[in-house]
C-alpha positions in Angstrom: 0.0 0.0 0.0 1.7 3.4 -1.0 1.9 6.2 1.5 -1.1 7.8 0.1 -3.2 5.0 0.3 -2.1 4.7 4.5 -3.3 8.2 5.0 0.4 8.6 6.8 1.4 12.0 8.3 4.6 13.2 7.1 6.5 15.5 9.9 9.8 17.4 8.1 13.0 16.8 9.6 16.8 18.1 8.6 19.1 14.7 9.4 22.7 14.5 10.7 23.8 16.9 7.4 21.2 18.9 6.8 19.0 16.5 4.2 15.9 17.6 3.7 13.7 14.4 5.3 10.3 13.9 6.3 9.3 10.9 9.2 6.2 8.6 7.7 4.2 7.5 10.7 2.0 5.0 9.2 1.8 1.5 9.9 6.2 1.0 9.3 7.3 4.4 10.7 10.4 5.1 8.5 12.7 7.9 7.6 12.0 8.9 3.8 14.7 11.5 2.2 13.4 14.0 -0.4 16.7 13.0 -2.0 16.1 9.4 -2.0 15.0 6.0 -0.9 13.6 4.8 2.6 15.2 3.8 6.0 13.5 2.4 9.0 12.5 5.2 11.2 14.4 3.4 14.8 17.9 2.3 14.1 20.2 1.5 16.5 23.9 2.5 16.3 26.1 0.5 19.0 28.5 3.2 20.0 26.5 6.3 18.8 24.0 8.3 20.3 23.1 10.2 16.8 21.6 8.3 13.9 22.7 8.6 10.8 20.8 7.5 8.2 22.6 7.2 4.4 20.3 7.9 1.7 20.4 8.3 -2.2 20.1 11.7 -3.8 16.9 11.1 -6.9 18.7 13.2 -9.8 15.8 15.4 -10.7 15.6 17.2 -7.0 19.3 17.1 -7.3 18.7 19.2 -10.3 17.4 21.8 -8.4 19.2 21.4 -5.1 20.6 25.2 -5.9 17.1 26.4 -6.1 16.1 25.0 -3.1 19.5 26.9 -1.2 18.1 30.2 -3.0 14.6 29.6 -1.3 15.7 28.9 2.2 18.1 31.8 1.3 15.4 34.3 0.8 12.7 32.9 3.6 15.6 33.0 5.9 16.5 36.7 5.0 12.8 37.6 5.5 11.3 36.6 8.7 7.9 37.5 9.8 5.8 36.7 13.1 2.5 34.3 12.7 -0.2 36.1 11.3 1.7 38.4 9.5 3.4 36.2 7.0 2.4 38.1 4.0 5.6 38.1 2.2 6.4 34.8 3.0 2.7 33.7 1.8 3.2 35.5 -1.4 7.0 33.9 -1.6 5.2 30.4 -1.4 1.9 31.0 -3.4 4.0 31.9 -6.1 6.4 29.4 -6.1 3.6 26.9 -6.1 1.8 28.5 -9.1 4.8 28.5 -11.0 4.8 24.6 -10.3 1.3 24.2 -11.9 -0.2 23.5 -8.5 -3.8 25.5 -7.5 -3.2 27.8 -4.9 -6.0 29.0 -2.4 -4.8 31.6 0.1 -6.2 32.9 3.2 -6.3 30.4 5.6 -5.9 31.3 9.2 -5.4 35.0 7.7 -2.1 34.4 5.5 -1.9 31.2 5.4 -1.3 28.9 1.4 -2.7 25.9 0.4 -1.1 24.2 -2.5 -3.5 21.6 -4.2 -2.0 18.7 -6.5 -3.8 16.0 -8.2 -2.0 13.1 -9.0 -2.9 10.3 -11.7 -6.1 8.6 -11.1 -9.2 9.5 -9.7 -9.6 8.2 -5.7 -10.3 10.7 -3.2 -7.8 9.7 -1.2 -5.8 12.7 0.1 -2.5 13.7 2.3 -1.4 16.5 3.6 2.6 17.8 3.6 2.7 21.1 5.9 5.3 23.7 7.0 4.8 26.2 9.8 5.6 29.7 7.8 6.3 32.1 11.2 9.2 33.4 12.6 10.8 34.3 16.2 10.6 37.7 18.1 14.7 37.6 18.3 17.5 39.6 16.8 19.9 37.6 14.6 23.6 38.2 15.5 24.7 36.4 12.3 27.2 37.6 9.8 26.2 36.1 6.2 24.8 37.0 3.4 21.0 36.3 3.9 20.6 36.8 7.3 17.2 38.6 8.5 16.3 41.8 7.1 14.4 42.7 9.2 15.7 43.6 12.7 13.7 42.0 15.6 12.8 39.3 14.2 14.7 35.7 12.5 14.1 32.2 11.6 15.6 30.6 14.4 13.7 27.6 14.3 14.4 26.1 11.2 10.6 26.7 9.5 12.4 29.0 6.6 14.0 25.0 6.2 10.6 23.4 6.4 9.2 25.7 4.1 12.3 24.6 1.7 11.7 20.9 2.6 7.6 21.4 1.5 8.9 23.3 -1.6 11.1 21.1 -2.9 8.8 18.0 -2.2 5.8 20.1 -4.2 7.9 20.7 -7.6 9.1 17.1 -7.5 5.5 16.1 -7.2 4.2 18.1 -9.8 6.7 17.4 -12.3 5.9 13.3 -12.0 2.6 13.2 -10.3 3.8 9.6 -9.5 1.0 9.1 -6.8 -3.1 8.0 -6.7 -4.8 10.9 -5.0 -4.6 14.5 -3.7 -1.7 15.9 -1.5 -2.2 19.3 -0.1 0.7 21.4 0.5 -0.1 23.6 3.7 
């Protein structure tokens, strides 16, 4: 039965190096890379207290591996507190549309949904999401795309998720190699 069909829940993770990863927490909780193949979700390492989990980079999102930096790049570099995402929301309702993938805006005030049909015809439906807001906090870093706007940073990795749910989207609705809906919140 494919994820889809399980009704899973996908949570996005960053592994040991950064790799953009989601858990499944279905019926075999494992560890699925957007880069590649899967791995169980519990492994044990003898001598290690971190897990590190070697997975297989699918060419296509390498392809675009530079476009996903730029995007964490920019959402980094533009914070904003919950319920006043509105540059952010625009940021991600365009990069959905420009993926072919319907775009209805407004939830929850600023909130995106991105709506992708796959091949077939079930009704059968998951959901990929990415919290959008930012932190109250003044970013003392030195590079290039750190926050713009003073007061306020992503220091809790959602301009990542927001990457991760990105990346996922335009790999999805370039092969639409799935039976069903997924909804990109």
């Amino acid at each position: 039965m494919s994820d889809v069909q399980a009704r899973v829940v996908l949570l996005p993770l960053l592994c040991c190096h950064d790799t953009p990863t989601v858990l499944v927490i279905g019926r075999e909780s494992r560890i699925v890379s957007l880069f590649g193949e899967k791995e169980p979700a519990i492994k044990s390492h003898k001598n290690s207290r971190r897990q590190r989990f070697a997975m297989p980079v699918i060419n296509r999102i390498a392809d675009f591996h530079s476009d996903m930096t730029e995007w964490r790049h920019a959402l980094h570099a533009h914070p904003e507190i919950g319920y006043e995402e509105v540059w952010t929301g625009d940021f991600i309702a365009e990069k959905l549309t420009s993926f072919g993938i319907e775009v209805r805006r407004g939830l929850g005030k600023t909130g995106v949904v991105g709506i992708l049909k796959g091949q077939g015809n079930t009704a059968r439906a998951i959901g990929l999401r990415a919290d959008m807001d930012a932190l109250p906090m003044v970013e003392m870093n030195a590079f290039e795309h750190r926050s713009q706007f003073n007061g306020t940073m992503h220091a809790c990795g959602h301009d990542g998720h927001m990457t991760m749910l990105l990346g996922a989207a335009r790999y999805l609705a370039e092969t639409r190699n799935f039976d069903g809906i997924v909804y990109f919140i």
